[in-house]
N, C-alpha and C positions, 0 to 999 in steps of 0.2 A: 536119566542120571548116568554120568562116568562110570566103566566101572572100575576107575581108583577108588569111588564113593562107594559103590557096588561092596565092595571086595575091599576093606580097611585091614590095616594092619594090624593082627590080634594083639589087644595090649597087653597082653607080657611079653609080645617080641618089640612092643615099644619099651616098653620098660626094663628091657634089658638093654636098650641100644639108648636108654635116657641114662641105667645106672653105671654103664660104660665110660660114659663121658665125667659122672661124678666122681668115678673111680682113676680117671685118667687124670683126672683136678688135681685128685689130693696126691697123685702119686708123683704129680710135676711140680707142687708147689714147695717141700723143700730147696727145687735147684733152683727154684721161678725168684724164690725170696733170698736167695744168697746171692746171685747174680743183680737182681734186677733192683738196685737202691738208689735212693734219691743223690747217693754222692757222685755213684758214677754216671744217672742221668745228666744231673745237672754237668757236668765236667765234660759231656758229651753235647749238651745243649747249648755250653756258652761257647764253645771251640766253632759251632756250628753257624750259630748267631750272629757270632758276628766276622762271618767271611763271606764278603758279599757274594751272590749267587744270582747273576743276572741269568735268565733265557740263554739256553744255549752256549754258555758259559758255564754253568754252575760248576758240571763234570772238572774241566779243566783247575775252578778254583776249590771246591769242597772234598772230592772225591780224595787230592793227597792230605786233608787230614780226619777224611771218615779213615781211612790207611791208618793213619799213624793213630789213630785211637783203640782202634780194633788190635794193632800191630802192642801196640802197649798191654791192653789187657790181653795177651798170646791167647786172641779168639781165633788167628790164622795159622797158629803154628803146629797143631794138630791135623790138618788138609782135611778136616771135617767142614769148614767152612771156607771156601774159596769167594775172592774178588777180581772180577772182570771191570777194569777203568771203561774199556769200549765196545759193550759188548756187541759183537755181530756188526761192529761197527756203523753204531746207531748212534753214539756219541752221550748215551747215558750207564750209568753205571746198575751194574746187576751181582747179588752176591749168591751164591747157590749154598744149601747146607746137604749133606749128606753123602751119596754118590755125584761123582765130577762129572755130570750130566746138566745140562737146563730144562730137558722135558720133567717136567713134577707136576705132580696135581695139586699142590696148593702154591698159589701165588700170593705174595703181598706188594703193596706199590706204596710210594710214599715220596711225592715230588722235592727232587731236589735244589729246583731252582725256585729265587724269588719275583717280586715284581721288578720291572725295567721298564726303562725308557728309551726309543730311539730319537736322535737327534735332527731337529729340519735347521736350515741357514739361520742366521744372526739376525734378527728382525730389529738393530741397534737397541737393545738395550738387553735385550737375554735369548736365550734360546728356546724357540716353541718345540716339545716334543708332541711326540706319538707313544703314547702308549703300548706296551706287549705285555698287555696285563689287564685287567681290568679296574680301569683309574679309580680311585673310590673317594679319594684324600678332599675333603671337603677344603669349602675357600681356607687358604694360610698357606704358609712355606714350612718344610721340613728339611732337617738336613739330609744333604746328597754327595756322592760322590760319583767321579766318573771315569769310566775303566775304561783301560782302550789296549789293542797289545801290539806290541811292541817287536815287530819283527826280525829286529836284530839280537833278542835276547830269547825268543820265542814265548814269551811271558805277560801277561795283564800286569799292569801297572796303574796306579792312579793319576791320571792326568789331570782333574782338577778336585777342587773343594768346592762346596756349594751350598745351593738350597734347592729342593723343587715345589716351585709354588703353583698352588691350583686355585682359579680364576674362576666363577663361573662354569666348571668342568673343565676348561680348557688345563694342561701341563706347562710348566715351562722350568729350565732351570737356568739360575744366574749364578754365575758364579764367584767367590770373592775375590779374584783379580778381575776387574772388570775390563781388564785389555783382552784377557785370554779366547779364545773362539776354540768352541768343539770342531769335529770335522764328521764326515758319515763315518759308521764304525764302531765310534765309541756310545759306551753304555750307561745309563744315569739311573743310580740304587740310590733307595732313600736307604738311611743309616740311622743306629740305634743301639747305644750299649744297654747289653745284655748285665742286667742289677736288679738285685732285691730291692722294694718299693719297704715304708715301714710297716702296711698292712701287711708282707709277707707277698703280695703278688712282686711278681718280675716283669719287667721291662726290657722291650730287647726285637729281631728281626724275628718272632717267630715263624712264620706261612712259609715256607713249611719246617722249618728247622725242629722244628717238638716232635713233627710227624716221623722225620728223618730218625732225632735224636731217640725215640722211644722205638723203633723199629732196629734200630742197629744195634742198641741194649739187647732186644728181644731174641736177635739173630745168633748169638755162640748159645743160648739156651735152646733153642730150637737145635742146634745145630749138636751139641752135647746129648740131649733126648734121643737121638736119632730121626730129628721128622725132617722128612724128603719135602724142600721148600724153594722154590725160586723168591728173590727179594727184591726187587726192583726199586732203583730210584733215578727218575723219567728228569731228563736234563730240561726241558721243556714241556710244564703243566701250562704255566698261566698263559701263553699267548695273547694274539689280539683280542678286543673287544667284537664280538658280532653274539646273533641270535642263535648258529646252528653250534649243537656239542663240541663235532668236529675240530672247530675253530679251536679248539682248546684242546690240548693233554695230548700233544701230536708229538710228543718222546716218547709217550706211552705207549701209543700206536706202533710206532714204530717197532716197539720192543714187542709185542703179541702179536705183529706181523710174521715172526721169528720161527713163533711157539704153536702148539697145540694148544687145544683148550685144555682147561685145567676142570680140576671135579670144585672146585672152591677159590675163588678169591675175596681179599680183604685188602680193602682201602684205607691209607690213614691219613687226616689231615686236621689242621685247625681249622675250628669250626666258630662262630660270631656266637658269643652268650649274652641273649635275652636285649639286644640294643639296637640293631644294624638294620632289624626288622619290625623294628617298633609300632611303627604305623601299622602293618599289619595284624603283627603277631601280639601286641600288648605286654602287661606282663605276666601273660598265662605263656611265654615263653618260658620253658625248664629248665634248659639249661643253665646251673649256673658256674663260676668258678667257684673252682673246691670243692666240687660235690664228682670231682671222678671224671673219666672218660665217659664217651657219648657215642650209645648206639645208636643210628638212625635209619627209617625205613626206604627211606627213599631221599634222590640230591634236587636239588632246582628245581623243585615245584614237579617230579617226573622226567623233565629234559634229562637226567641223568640215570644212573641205574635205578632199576625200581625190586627190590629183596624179593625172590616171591616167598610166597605164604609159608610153606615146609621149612625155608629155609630161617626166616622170620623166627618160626616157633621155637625151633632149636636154637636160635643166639638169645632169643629172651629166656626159656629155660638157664643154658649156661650165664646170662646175666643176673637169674638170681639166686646163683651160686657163688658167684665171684664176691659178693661181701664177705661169706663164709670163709675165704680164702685170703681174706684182709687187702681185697680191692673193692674202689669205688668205680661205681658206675651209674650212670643216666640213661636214661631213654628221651630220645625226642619224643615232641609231642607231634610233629609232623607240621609246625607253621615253617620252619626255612632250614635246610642246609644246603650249602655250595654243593656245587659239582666238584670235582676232583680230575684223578684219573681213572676214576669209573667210568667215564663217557669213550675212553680207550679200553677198556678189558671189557665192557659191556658189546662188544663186535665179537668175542669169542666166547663169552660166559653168561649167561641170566645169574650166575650164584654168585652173586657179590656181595660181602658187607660191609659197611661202612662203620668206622668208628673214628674217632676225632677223639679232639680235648678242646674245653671250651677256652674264648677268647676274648677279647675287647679289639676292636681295632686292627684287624690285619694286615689290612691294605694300608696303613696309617691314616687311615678315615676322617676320625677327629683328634687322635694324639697318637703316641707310640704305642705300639702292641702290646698288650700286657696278657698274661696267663701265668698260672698257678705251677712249680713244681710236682707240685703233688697228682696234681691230674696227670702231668704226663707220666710220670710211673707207674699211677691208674691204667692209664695206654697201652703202656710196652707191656703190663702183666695183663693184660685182658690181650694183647693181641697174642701170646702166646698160648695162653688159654684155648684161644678159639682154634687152633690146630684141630683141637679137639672134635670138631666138628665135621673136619673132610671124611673122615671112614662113616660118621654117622649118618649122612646127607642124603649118600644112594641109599640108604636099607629105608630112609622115612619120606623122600622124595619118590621113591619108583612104588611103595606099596601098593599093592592091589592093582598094577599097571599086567 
């Protein structure tokens, strides 16, 4: 036997470092719930939604109006919260709360860019792409646009109108001038106004724009609190299609190439409810919309980060706290969630957790992405919440070591 097992942690020094966190709840959730409302999610969500956000671009096109929203609500004009457009000149954006430092021990990530296509020659009749994403969009066409920039203005522009239609798995995009030819360069986003559905769900470019928009909510209350946070949002999550993590969330990389390890990080992204994985998972899949943000124990079947156990125990404690505090939350049941940018901060952290809101459709699979408002506010107050957790983590992680 360990002797962590040997040698446990006498529980009333757990249960002072459990009623710590319940005490740290309720002493944040006055600012959690003036701050963190469905008006200014949503207002942060649609701004976000719908400005396209190809790979490697995103920075360049999202980053001046996460600015100009934060810049609105004067969450930058106290120098408690600073924004770096480039940081360390990685080409993704990172916001820091606290002291004007980036080493912090709690990280949050939450990709900024969405899916894209690159373009091959004219096959006369449309254009066959390549994926930098992982294709999902079952046979049909969706609308697309295509960005290209513009070197004499220094600027992305739209250069065409479209569709992208998927074949068989195969991409293509045609576009409505059918003289027009793409060239190498330019970028092909599927497109989606972001609107209320009459059930109340919404429609719109969420992957990752909800993960973005409830993290950025999240960030002047973190920052207000005083907790020491780096915030990351990775220009480049989805990348190519292949089998190794790597392949994927290589702006995130970049960005913890930068940094020390941190004592805690947390992942935020949309996550597929109860559809995507059907065959598989049935409908003993949980997650549903409307029922809250979604902690999960593990991404990809394991290819991604995997929570260890200590760390597990303490997000589900503070998960069933979080109703108390008039947020919803889920738990996976462990049949499916994506990888993220966990498969990049999992090279300098095992303490990762994941949480999401659920979704329909991210990749435009079988129609436009839909998810719930309310879950993602569920999100931004459950990720703030889990600050909560970074000082608790070494006193119930290292016990009896």
């Amino acid at each position: 036997m360990s002797a962590a097992l040997d040698t446990p942690m006498p529980q009333d020094a757990i249960k002072r470092v459990l009623d710590d966190v319940r005490k740290g709840a309720m002493a944040l959730r006055p600012l959690v719930d003036r701050h963190v409302t469905a008006e200014r999610v949503t207002r942060y969500l649609v701004a976000l939604a719908e400005t396209p956000a190809p790979s490697t671009c995103a920075s360049a096109l999202r980053t001046p109006v996460l600015r100009e929203l934060l810049h609105a609500d004067g969450a930058l004009s106290s120098g408690h919260l600073l924004l770096e457009p480039n940081f360390g000149n990685t080409g993704s954006t990172v916001l820091t709360s606290g002291a004007a430092t980036t080493e912090k021990a709690l990280w949050y990530f939450a990709h900024l860019d969405t899916i894209s296509y690159l373009v091959q020659p004219f096959d006369g009749r449309r254009h066959p792409l390549v994926p930098f994403c992982y294709h999902l969009t079952e046979n049909g066409r969706r609308a697309a646009q295509v960005y290209r920039f513009d070197l004499a203005t220094g600027r992305y522009a739209i250069a065409a109108e479209g569709w992208l239609q998927s074949e068989a798995g195969a991409a293509f995009f045609a576009a409505e001038d059918a003289g027009l030819r793409l060239r190498a360069g330019d970028r092909v986003v599927p497109v989606a106004r972001c609107l209320p559905g009459p059930d109340g769900v919404w429609t719109g470019h969420f992957d990752n724009a909800g993960g973005v928009a409830a993290l950025a909510v999240a960030a002047p209350v973190l920052a207000e609190a005083g907790i020491e946070a780096l915030i990351a949002f990775p220009d480049e999550e989805e990348g190519p299609h292949g089998t190794g993590s790597q392949v994927m969330g290589r702006g995130g990389s970049r960005i913890v190439s930068r940094l020390s390890p941190p004592d805690l990080a947390v992942v935020a992204d949309m996550q597929q409810a109860g559809g995507e994985m059907l065959a598989q998972a049935g409908p003993s899949n949980s997650t549903r919309i409307g029922n809250g943000a979604v902690l999960s124990e593990f991404s990809s079947l394991a290819r991604g980060a995997v929570t260890p156990p200590p760390l597990y125990a303490l997000a589900r404690h503070l998960c069933g706290l979080l109703p108390e505090l008039g947020v919803g939350i889920q738990e996976s049941n462990n049949a499916y969630t994506s990888r993220s940018d966990d498969v990049s901060v999992l090279l300098k952290t095992p303490n990762i957790l994941l949480f999401g809101f659920p979704g329909f459709d991210r990749h435009f699979d079988r129609a436009e992405p839909r998810a719930a408002i309310s879950d993602i506010v569920d999100l931004s107050k459950a990720l703030v919440y889990a600050s909560l957790l970074r000082p608790a983590l070494p006193l119930i992680a290292g016990a009896g070591r």
